[in-house]
N, C-alpha and C positions, 0 to 999 in steps of 0.2 A: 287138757293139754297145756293151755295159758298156764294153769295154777301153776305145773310141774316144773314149766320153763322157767316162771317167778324162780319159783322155790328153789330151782339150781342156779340161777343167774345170785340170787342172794345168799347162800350158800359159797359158791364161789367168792363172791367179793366179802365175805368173813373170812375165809382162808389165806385170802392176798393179804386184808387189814396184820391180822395175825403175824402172818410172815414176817413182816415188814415191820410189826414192833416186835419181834423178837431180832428182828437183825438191827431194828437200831437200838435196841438195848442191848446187844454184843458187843456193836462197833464203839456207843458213846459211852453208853453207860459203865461198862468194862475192856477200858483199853488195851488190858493184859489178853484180849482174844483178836485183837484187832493184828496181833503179831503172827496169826497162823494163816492169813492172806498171804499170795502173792506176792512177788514185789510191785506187778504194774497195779493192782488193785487196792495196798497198801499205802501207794505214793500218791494215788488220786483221793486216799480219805484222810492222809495227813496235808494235803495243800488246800483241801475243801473246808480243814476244824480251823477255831478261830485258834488265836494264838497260845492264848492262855492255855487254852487246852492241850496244845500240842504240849506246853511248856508242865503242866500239870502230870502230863505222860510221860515225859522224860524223866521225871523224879520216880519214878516205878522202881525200875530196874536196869542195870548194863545193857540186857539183851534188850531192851526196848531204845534204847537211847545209840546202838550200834544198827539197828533198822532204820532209825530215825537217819543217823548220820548218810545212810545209802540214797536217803530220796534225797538228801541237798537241798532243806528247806532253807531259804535265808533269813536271815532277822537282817533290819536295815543298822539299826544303831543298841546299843546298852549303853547305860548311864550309870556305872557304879557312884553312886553317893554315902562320902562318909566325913559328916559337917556336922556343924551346928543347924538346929530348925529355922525354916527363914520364914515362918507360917506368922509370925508375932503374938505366938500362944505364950504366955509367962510358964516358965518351967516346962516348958514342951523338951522331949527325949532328942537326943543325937539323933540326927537324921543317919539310917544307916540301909541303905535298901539296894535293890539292882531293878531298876526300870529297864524295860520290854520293849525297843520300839519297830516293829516287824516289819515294816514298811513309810520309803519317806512320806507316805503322802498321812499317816496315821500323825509322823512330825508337823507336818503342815495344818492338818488339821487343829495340832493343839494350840497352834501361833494361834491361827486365827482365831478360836475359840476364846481367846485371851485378849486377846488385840480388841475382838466384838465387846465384852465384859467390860474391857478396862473405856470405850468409845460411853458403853451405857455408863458407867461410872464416873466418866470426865475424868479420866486419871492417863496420863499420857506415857504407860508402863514401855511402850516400845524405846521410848528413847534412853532409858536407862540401863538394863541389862543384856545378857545373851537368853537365846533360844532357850540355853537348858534351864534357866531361873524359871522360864513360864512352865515347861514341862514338869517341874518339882511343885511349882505352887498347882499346877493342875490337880495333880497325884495327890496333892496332901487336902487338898479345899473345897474339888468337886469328885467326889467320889462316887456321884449317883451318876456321871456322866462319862466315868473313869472306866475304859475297858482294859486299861494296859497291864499285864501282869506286873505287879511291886513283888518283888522280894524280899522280905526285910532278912538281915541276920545281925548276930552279935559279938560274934567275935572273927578274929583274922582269917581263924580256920575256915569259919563255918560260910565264909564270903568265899574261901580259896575252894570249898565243895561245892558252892554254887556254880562258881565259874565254871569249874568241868564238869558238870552235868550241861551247862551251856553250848560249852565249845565240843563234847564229844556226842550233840545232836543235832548241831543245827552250823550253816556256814555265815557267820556273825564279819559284817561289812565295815561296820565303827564301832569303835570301843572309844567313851569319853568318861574320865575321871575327872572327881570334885573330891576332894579330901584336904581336910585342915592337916595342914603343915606337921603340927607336931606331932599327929599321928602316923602324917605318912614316914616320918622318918622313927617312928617308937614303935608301937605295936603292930604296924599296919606293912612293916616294911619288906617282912616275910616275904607278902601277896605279890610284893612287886614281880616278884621272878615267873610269877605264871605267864602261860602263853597270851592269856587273852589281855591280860595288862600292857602286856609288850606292844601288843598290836594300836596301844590308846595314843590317837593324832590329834584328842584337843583336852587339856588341864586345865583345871582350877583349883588352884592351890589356896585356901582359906588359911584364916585363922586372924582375925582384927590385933591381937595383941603379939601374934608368934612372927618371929624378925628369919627370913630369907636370907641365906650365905651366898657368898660365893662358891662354895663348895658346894651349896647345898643343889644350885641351877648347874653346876657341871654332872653333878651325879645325874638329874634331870635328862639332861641331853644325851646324855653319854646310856641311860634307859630309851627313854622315848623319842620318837619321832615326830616332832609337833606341826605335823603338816597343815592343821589345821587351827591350831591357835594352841595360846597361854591366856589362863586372866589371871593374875594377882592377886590378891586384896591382904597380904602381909606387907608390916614392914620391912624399909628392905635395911640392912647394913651399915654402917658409916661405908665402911669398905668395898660395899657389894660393886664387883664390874659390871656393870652396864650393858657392856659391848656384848656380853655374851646374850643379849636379847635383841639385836639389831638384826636378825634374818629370822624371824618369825615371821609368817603373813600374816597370822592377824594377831595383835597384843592388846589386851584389857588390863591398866594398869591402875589400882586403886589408890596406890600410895606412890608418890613420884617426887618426893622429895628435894632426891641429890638428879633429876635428870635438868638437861641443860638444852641450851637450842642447837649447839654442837651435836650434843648424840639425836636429837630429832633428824640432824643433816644427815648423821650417818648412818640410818634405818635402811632397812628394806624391804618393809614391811607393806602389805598389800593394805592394812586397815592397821590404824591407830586410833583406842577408846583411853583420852585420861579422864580420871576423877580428880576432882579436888586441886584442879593444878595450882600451884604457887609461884609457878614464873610469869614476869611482868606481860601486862595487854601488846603493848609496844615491842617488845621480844617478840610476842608470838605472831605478831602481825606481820615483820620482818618475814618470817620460816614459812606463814603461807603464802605472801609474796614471792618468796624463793621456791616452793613447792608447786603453784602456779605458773611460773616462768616456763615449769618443765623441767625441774632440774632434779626430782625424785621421781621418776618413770612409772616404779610399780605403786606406789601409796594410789589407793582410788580413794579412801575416805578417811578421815581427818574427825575426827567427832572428842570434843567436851562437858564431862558432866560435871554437875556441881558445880558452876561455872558463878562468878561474882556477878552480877548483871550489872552493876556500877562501870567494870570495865569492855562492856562489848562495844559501846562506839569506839571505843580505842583500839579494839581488836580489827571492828569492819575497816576502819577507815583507810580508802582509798582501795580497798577490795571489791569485786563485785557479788554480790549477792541479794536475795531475793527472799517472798516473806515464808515464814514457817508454812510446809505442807504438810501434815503428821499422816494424810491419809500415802500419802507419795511418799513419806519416808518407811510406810510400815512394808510397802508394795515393794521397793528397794532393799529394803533389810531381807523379805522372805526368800529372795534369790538363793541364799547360799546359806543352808540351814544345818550342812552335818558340820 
């Protein structure tokens, strides 16, 4: 009687085993069957897959990417990238890809994972760029470590089929664009007119050698909505107005040339990042004296790179300030990441 009860009790649990990989060999293994579910039972195996996969299942088919659309998965941020490589590989290709980021805390993660690296390194990377520089060097440098779906594509089109495969399955929170100047106004310009482009609230506009109009920051504005920042790192114009980047909240400015302590007054900018500046210690020490008084409201931080170290006691003096924190400046920066 024992034997027979074994022998059905093991029995039984081959049957279960059984089941149970052939349903998850329908649900993962063939996403194309995971469309004949339900919708409540549908929407609980797409918020349980990692990203990539979901993102992997949208490339199928319309009908799968219009199921998709119905559960309202969200992605936190995308990163269309289309630059030059920042990897410092000699002859490394166009950066040209659409990073994944499904959730802030997946953003946060890569800071820190970066922020740790750069601590073991002795390399003090936080105080020089934004967010999304670490999230590109991430993508391109640790790859064993890298879960985020990249995208890569090659040409205008083939990013503008990304895109709607994107937006017609999933409800996408930020959209941030990085693209060298010349292309966004040459080949790349098409792309602009898509939905999800429309929707990008923080730019970085490259290109070390290609020169920034006038014109070129009205068409800018008059596209997007930079609620969340601009960085620079073109030159700008002999011409270029200025004033049309005084209500940014946050500006990254690489090349600053023709700016003046006048248009520092007339900002209204929540964060100001210059590189390289060329205006005198003594000027600048004025504007954060004036800044300080309280007489720029919204500016909360004030930050210079590539700074001459010859002129900082000229800059502090008669300011108050205190010594370098870098672990207190990283903790400050992660605040506000999209």
């Amino acid at each position: 009687m024992f034997k027979y009860l074994l022998v059905l009790l093991i029995t039984i649990g081959l049957v279960i085993a059984v089941a149970i990989t052939i349903i998850f060999k329908l649900l993962v293994k063939k996403p194309f069957q995971i469309t004949k579910l339900p919708h409540l039972a549908f929407k609980n195996v797409i918020n349980l897959m990692a990203i990539n996969e979901a993102v992997n299942m949208a490339e199928t088919s319309k009908n799968v990417r219009s199921r998709l659309k119905q559960v309202n998965r969200k992605i936190f941020k995308l990163i269309i990238e289309c630059h030059e490589d920042f990897s410092g590989v000699e002859n490394a290709p166009f950066c040209q890809r659409v990073i994944v980021l499904d959730t802030e805390r997946n953003t946060r993660f890569v800071y820190q994972f970066m922020m740790n690296e750069a601590r073991k390194q002795r390399i003090d990377w936080a105080t020089h760029y934004d967010v999304n520089y670490y999230i590109n060097f991430f993508c391109t440098n640790y790859k064993k470590e890298n879960k985020l779906p990249c995208m890569p594509y090659k040409t205008s089109q083939e990013l503008i089929s990304y895109l709607s495969i994107l937006n017609d399955s999933f409800s996408i929170d930020h959209v941030d664009l990085a693209i060298d100047r010349d292309r966004m106004f040459g080949e790349y310009r098409c792309a602009l007119e898509h939905p999800l482009i429309r929707k990008c609230h923080f730019l970085k506009l490259l290109g070390d050698d290609s020169y920034i109009t006038t014109e070129d920051m009205k068409f800018i504005l008059n596209y997007l909505d930079l609620k969340h920042g601009l960085l620079i790192r073109c030159l700008q114009c002999p011409l270029f107005n200025s004033k049309l980047l005084f209500n940014i909240p946050r500006l990254d400015l690489y090349r600053n040339q023709y700016f003046t302590v006048d248009d520092l007054k007339n900002m209204k900018c929540e964060k100001i990042r210059l590189f390289n500046l060329t205006m005198m210690p003594k000027k600048l020490n004025k504007y954060i004296a004036y800044w300080l008084a309280g007489n720029l409201p919204k500016l909360r931080r004030f930050q210079l790179n590539s700074w001459f170290d010859g002129w900082t006691d000229d800059l502090l003096n008669g300011l108050p300030h205190s010594k370098w924190n870098p672990r207190r400046r990283a903790k400050v920066y992660c605040r506000n990441l999209c």
